[in-house]
N, C-alpha and C positions, 0 to 999 in steps of 0.2 A: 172477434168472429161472431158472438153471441149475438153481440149489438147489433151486427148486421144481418144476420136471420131474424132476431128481433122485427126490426125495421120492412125485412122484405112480409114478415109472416102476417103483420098485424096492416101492412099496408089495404084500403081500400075494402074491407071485411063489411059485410053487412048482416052477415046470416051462419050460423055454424057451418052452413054446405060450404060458401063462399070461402066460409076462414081455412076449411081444412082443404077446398081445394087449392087457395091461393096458397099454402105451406107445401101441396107436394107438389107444384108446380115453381116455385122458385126451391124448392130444395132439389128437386131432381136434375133442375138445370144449373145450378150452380155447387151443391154439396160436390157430385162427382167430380170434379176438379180441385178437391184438397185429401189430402193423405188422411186427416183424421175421420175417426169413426162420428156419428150422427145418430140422434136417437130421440123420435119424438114422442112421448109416453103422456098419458093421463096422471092427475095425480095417484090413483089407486094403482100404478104401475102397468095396463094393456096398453101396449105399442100400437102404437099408429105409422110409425114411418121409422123405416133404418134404412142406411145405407150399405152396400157392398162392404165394404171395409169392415164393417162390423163383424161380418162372418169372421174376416182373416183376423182379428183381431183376439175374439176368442175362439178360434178355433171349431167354428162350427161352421158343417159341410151345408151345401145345398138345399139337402131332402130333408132337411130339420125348422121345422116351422121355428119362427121368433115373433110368440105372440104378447109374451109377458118378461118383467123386467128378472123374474126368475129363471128366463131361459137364458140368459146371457150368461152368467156364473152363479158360483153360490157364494152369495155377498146376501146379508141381511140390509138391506137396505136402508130400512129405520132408524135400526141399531148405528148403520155406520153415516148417514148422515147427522145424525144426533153427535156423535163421535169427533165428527167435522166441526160440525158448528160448535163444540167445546175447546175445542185447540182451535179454533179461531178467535177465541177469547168469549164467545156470546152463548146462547143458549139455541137450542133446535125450535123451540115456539118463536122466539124472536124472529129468525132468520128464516123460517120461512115463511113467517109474515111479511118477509120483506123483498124488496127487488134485489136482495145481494145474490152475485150468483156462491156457490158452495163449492168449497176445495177440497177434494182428497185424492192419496194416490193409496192404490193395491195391490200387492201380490197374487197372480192368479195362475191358473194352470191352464195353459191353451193346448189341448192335444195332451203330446211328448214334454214339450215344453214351459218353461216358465216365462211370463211376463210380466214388466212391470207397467202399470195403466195409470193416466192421470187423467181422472175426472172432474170437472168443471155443471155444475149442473145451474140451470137458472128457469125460474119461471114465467110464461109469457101468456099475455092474456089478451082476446080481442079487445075492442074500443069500449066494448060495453063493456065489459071485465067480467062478463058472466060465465064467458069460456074460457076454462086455464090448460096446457098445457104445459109441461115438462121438455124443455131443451138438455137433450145431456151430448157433450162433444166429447170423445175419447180418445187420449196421445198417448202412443205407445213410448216412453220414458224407457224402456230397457239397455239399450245401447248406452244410454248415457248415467245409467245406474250402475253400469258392468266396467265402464271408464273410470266412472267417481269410484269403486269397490276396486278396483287394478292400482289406479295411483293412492289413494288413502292405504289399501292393506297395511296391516301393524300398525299403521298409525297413532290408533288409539288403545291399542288392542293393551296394553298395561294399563289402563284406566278401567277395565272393567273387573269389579271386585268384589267380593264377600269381608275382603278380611279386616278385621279391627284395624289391625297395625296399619294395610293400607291404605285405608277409610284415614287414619290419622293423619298419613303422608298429605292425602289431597285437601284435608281440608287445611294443612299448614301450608300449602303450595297458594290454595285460594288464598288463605289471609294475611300471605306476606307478600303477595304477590300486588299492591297496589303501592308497595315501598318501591323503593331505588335501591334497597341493599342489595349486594352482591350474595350471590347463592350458590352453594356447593354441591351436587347429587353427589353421592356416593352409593356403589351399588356394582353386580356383578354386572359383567358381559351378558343385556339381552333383557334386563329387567322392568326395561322403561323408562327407564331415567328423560329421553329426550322426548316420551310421553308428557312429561310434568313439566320440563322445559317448556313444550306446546302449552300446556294448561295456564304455566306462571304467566307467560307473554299474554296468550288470549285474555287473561282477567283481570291484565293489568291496562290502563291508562294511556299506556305504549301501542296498544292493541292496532291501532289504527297504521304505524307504521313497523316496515317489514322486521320478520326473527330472521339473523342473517347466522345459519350456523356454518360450523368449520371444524372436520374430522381432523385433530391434530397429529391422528396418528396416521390419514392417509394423505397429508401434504409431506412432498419429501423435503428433507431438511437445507439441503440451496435454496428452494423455493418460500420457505417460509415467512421471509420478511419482506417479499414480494406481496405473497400472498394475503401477511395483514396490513401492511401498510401500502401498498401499493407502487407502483414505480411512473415516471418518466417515458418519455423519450430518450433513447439512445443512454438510459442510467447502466444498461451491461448489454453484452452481449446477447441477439433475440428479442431484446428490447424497441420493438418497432410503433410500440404505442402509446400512450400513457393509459393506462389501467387502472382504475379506481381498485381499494383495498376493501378489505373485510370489515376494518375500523371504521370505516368511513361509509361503507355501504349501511351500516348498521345505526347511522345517526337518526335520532331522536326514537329507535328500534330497541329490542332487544339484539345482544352480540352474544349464540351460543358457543362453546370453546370445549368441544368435547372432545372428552379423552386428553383433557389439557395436562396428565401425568408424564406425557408422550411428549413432551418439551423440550428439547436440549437445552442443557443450563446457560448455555452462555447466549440463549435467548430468551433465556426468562427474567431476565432485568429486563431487555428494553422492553420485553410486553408489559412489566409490573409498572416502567415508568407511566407508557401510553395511557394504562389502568388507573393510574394514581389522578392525574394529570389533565387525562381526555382531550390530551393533544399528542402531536408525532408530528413527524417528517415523513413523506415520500422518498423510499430512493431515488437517487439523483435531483434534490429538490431543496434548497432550502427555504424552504415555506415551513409555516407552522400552521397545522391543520386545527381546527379544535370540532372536538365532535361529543357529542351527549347519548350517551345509552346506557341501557341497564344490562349489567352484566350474569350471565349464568353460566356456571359452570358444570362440568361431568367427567368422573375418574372410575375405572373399574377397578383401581389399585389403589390399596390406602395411602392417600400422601402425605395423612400424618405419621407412620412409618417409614416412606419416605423421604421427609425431613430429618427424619433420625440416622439417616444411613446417607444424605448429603446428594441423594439422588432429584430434592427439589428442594428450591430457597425458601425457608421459613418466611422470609416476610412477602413475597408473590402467596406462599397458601394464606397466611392469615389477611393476605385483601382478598383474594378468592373467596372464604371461608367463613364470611361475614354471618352467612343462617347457612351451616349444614344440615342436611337432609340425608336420611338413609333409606336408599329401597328395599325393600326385605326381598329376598331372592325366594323363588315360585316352591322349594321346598317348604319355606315353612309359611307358607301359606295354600296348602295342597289344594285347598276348600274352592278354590279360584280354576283347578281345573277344567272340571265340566262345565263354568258359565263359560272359561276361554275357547274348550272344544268346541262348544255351541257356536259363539260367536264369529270362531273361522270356517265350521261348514255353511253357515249364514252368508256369509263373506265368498265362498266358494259359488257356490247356487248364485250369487249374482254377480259373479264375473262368469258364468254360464256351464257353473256341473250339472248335472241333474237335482233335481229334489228329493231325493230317493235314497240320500246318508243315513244308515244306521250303524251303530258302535253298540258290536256285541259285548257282553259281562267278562267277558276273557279281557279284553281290550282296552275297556275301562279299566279294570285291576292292574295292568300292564304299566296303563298313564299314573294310576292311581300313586302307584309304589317309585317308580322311577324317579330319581332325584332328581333330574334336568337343569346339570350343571349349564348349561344356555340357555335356561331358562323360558321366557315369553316367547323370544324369538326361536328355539330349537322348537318349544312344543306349538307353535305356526307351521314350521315346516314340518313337524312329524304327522299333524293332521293333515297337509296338503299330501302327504308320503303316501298317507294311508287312504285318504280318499281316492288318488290315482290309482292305487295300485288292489282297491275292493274289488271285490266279485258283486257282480253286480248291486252296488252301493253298499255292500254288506261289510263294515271296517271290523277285520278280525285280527289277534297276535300277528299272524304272518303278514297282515297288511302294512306294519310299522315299519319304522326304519330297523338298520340293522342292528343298533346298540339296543334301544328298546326290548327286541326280542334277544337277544344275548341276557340282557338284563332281569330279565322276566322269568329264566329258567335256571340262574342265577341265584335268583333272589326269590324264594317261594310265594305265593300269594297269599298265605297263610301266616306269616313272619312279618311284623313292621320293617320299614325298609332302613331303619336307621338300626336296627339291631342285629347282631354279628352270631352265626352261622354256630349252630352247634359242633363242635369238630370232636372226634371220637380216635381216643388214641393218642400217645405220648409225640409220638414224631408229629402230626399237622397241631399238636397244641403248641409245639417247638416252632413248626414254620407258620402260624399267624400270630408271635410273639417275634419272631423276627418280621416279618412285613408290617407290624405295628410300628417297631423303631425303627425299620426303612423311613416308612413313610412319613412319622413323629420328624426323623432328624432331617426330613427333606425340606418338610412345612417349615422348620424353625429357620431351615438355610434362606426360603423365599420369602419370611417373616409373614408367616400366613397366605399369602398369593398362591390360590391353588393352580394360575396358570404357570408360575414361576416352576412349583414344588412337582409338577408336572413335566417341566424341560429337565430339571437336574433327572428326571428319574428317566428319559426317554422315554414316557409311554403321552398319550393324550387326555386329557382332560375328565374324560368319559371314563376310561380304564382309570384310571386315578378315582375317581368316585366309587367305581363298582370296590375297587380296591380296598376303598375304606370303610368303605360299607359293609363288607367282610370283615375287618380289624376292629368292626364296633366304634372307627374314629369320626364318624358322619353326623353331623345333629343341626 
């Protein structure tokens, strides 16, 4: 587009009158027919020519002169094409010594609203090169900022970190990540695990062909050997197609297998064969498929315990289990909070909140202290909870979900949250010495599994933390 205002501007110039009438005469007859905003400035930034669009784009009425490039927003200009020209690898003297045109995009406030703007700037000079003007074009990029922030959500959202331990996780995700060995997450429900699955694929060598994941615990168990090996025509009933598998989708790819604890045994030989092997059959098929991928794995339950209780075959984990990895759950790395809070009202604003989120000191205390037995993904939703439900963008105690504030009144603000409740008097010293060995004999029943030690006791996962966290058994 540039090229072609280019070409029309500089066309036939003989004189500054000539040049700058020949530019608002093909821009007036041709800009009007494109959605994008137009902007033609001096180098010292006074406007010579905008288009209509410009108005709607930031947000400014009629009766508001646009004489200078200060009137459009408040964007330092200098500053950020300097900014430009560095993360395009070169320097800002370079690059505007040169015909490149300049890339960046911004956050800005149009009105009520946020928008996101992609500016393209390029410099254009008569024949004589005596006269320069500034071409700036402006795409309104928001729509497809609010799409990309809808489907990404969470996506990365466990990769963003303060904390040593998880600084450690990623950098051993990066530098085993251009091996073939099989990899293990372990790690609670919610902590990222299939964050770093993303990371190990992206930095590996693979990268180029697809990560083919597979929730083992939401394929139901008829379906399973459907679902990784694939089937035939007419191999069972329903059967009307032949169906490529999971195994096979995943060739020369990463193959994730999460929640692969969630395996029925008498299917976990033939996946350790296909694994060993990187070959199978198709149902109804005797063909011998062979296919090549790197395997990752993800378990919220420890399956080297387990192994021990016969719930999974030792020699499927120890191929699974070639580099294990441990997520450290969002308690004990609390520090990670307010970069994640941040991160999802960022996240929020550009799937289209307002900009206007604040999280009062009450609130934070609230996130602060709360154990957040689900972790990344509970404390996602409890910031979406609380954003929804703020007084005008104002996120207070009452804005959280409903465990959070139970939790909160609960658990003082003034008291660490892993440490157990002064109790006053012979009887409640009696009954938090019995809910210690409730709780003790339940954890021992689920061999640590607080979602297990949870079901034997009927209560949910949440009440089971507040629970322990009162007993002093939480750390």
């Amino acid at each position: 587009m540039i090229e072609a205002i280019a070409a029309a501007t500089t066309r036939n110039t003989r004189s500054t009158v000539d040049y700058l009438t020949t530019t608002h005469e093909v821009l007036e007859s041709i800009i009007d027919q494109i959605n994008d905003g137009i902007v033609i400035a001096s180098p010292e930034g006074t406007i010579s020519y905008h288009n209509e669009v410009i108005r709607g784009l930031f947000g400014i009425g009629k009766e508001t002169r646009i004489d200078h490039l200060k009137d459009l927003c408040h964007i330092n200009w200098s500053k950020r094409l300097a900014r430009a020209a560095i993360d395009s690898g070169g320097d800002y003297g370079t690059l505007v010594a040169s015909d490149r045109s300049i890339h960046f995009e911004e956050k800005i406030h149009a009105g009520d609203s946020i928008r996101f703007l992609e500016f393209t700037i390029k410099r254009l000079f008569s024949h004589s090169r005596h006269h320069e003007v500034r071409v700036i074009v402006v795409r309104d990029v928001s729509a497809k900022r609010r799409l990309e922030a809808t489907l990404q959500s969470g996506g990365t959202c466990g990769l963003i970190t303060s904390s040593p331990e998880m600084l450690k996780v990623l950098e051993k995700a990066r530098q085993i990540a251009a091996s073939d060995a099989s990899v293990m997450l372990q790690g609670e429900s919610g902590t990222g695990k299939s964050c770093v699955a993303r990371l190990i694929h992206e930095q590996s060598t693979r990268n180029r062909y697809p990560m083919v994941e597979v929730n083992c615990a939401a394929v139901p168990e008829t379906l399973m050997e459907s679902e990784f090996f694939g089937h035939t025509k007419g191999a069972f009933t329903g059967a009307h197609d032949l169906r490529q598998g999971k195994f096979q989708a995943a060739d020369h790819g990463t193959l994730f297998l999460d929640e692969i604890g969630e395996l029925p045994l008498h299917l976990q030989a033939k996946i350790l064969h296909a694994i060993e092997d990187r070959r199978f059959q198709m149902l109804g098929s005797n063909e011998t498929l062979n296919v090549n991928f790197r395997l990752v794995s993800a378990s919220n339950i420890n399956l080297r315990d387990a192994v021990d209780t016969n719930q999974f075959r030792p020699d499927l984990y120890y191929r699974i289990a070639v580099i294990p990895i441990n997520i450290p759950p969002l308690r004990d790395r609390i520090g990670d909070v307010p970069l994640l809070v941040n991160h999802f009202c960022d996240d929020l604003v550009a799937r289209g909140h307002k900009d206007n989120i604040k999280v009062t000191k009450a609130a934070w205390q609230a996130l602060l202290n709360y154990p957040w037995p689900g972790n990344i993904r509970e404390l996602n939703n409890a910031v979406e909870h609380g954003v929804i439900c703020s007084d005008n963008g104002i996120v207070d105690v009452d804005s959280l979900p409903q465990d959070i504030r139970l939790y909160s009144r609960e658990v003082p603000a003034a008291r660490p949250a892993a440490q157990a409740p002064n109790l006053e008097g012979p009887g409640e010293e009696n009954a938090l010495r019995n809910q210690q060995i409730e709780l003790q004999e339940a954890l021992e029943k689920a061999h640590g599994s607080k979602a297990l030690a949870a079901q034997i006791l009927g209560i949910d996962r949440t009440t089971l933390w507040r629970r322990m966290q009162k007993a002093g058994l939480a750390g």
